[in-house]
N, C-alpha and C positions, 0 to 999 in steps of 0.2 A: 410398329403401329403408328398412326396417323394423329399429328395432335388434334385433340378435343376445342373446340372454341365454343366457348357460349355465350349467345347474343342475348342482352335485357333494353331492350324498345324504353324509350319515353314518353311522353302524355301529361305530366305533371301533378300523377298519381291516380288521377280522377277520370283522365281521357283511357281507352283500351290501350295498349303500347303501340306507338304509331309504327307506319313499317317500314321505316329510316332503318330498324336495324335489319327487317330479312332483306330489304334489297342490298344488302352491303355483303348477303350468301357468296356470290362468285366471288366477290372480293379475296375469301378465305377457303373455299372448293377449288380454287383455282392455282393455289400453294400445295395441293391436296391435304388439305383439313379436313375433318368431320367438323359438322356446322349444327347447333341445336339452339332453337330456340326458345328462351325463357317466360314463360308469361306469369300474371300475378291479377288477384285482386284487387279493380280499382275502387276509387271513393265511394261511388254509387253501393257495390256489392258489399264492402267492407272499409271500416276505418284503421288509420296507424293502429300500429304495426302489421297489420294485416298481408300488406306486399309485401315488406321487407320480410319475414317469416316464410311467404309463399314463395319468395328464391331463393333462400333457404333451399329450403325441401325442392326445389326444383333443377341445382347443382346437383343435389345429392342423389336424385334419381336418376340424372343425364351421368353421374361419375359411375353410378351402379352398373349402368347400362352398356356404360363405352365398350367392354370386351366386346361385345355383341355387334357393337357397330365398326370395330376392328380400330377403336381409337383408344387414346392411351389416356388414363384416368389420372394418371400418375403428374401431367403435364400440363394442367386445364388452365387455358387462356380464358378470362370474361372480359368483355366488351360491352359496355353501356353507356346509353346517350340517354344526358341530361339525367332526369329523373332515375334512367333505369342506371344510370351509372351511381348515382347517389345507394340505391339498391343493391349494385355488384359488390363497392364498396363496404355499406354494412356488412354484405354474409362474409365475408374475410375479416374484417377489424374488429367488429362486435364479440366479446365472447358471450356463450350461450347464459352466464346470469344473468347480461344486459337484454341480449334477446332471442327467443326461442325457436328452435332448429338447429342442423348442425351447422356449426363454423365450418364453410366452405375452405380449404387449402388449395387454389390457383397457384401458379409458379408466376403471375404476372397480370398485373388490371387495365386495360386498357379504359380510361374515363375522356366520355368528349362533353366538354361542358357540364361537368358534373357539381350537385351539391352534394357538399362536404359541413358546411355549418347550417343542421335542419333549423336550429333556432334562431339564428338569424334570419332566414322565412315565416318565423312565425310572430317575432315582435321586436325584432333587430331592426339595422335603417334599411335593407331590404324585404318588408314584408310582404307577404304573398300570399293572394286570395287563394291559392292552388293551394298553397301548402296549410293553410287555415283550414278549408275543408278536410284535409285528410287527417289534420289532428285537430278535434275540436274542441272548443270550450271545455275544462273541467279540474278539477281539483289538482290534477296529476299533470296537465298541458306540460309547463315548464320542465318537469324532472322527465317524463318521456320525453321532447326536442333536446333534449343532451342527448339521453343515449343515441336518438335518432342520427343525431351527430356525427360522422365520420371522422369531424378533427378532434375530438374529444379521445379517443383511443390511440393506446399503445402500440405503436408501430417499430418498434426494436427490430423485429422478426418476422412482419408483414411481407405479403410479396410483391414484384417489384413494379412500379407503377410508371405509366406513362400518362401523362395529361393533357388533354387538349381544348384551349378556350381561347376568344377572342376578348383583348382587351376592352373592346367595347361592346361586352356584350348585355343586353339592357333585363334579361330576363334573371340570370345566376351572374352574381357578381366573378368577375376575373379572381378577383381574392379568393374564392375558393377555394381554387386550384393550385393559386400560388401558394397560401400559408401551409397546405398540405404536402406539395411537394416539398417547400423549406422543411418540415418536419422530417419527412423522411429523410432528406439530405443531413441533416442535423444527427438522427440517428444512423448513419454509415447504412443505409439502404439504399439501393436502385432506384432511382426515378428522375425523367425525364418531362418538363413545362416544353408543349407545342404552344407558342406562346403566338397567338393571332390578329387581326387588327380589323375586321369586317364588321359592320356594323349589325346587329341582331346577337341572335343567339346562337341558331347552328349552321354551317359554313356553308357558301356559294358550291352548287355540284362541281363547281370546275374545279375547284379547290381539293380536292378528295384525294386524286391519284398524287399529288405530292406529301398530303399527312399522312396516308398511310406508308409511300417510301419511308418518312421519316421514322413512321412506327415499327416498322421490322425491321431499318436500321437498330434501333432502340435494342431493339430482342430481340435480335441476331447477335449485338454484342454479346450478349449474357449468353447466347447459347441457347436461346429461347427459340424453339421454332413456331410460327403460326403464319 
């Protein structure tokens, strides 16, 4: 059977998930993957946690379904940019008392520019209008941006991550990626920092066909196929 990849678009919670992730389809049809993609409610329809819950539930119906689409549920690759990788992230690390849906089990995370510390967006020295509207003012702000948190979670037995950010990137701090991947590495996990230097946020098109070699070198090591 064919691995499973599942793509989570970003937007910055609030935009619909832009379609950075479906155009990156042949990328992974082209390996012969099965390709599905993720979507979620953004700011306007629903506040935090609202997405992160809706991929949740939207792994778990892509995992339900793979027999069907003759791919293998057992193997599931997620792939998220930016926002939506901050999202791929929670459904793996989070567990369900933090937040609700099932904890997705990936064999490997693929994050390009992804936030990792939600509360550092919301009153850290990177604060973000984006991320202020999706969790708004209230009694509870603080203790929801932990859980929202990806570095806040135990990662012992997480699956294996690969990272991709430029150091100068002015939207999501490069530290994101870094203290995450340190983590993992700390705990004897899998994971590789595609460590970048272009100035923005997500990379020049010409840039692609080299980070992704990089990224199946990664998980081909492991025996990972996608």
């Amino acid at each position: 059977m064919a691995p499973l990849v599942i793509l989570i678009g970003g937007g910055g919670w609030q935009n619909a998930p832009k379609p950075d992730a479906v155009g990156f389809v042949p990328v992974f049809t082209s390996r012969g993957d099965v390709v599905a993609n993720a979507g979620y409610r953004v700011t306007s329809e629903a506040r935090a946690p609202a997405a992160a819950e809706d991929v949740r539930n939207a792994i778990e119906a892509a995992r339900y379904r793979a027999p069907s689409w003759d791919a293998d549920s057992r193997g599931i690759l997620l792939v998220g940019f930016s926002a939506g990788a901050h999202l791929a992230l929670l459904s793996a690390l989070a567990p369900s008392s933090d937040l609700e849906g099932p904890q997705s089990r990936p064999r490997a995370i693929v994050s390009f520019w992804g936030v990792t510390d939600f509360a550092d967006l919301i009153s850290g020295d990177h604060a973000s209008v984006f991320a202020q509207r999706w969790l708004p003012e209230s009694s509870e702000r603080s203790a929801l941006a932990r859980r929202l948190s990806p570095i806040n979670y135990d990662v012992s037995e997480a699956p294996a991550l690969c990272a991709v950010h430029s150091v100068a990137d002015d939207v999501v701090p490069f530290s994101h990626s870094e203290r995450l991947v340190a983590k993992y590495l700390k705990a004897g996990r899998p994971a590789k920092l595609i460590r970048l230097t272009h100035r923005g946020h997500a990379a020049p098109k010409k840039d692609y066909p080299k980070i992704f070699d990089e990224i199946f070198r990664f998980l081909g090591g492991l025996g990972i196929k996608a």
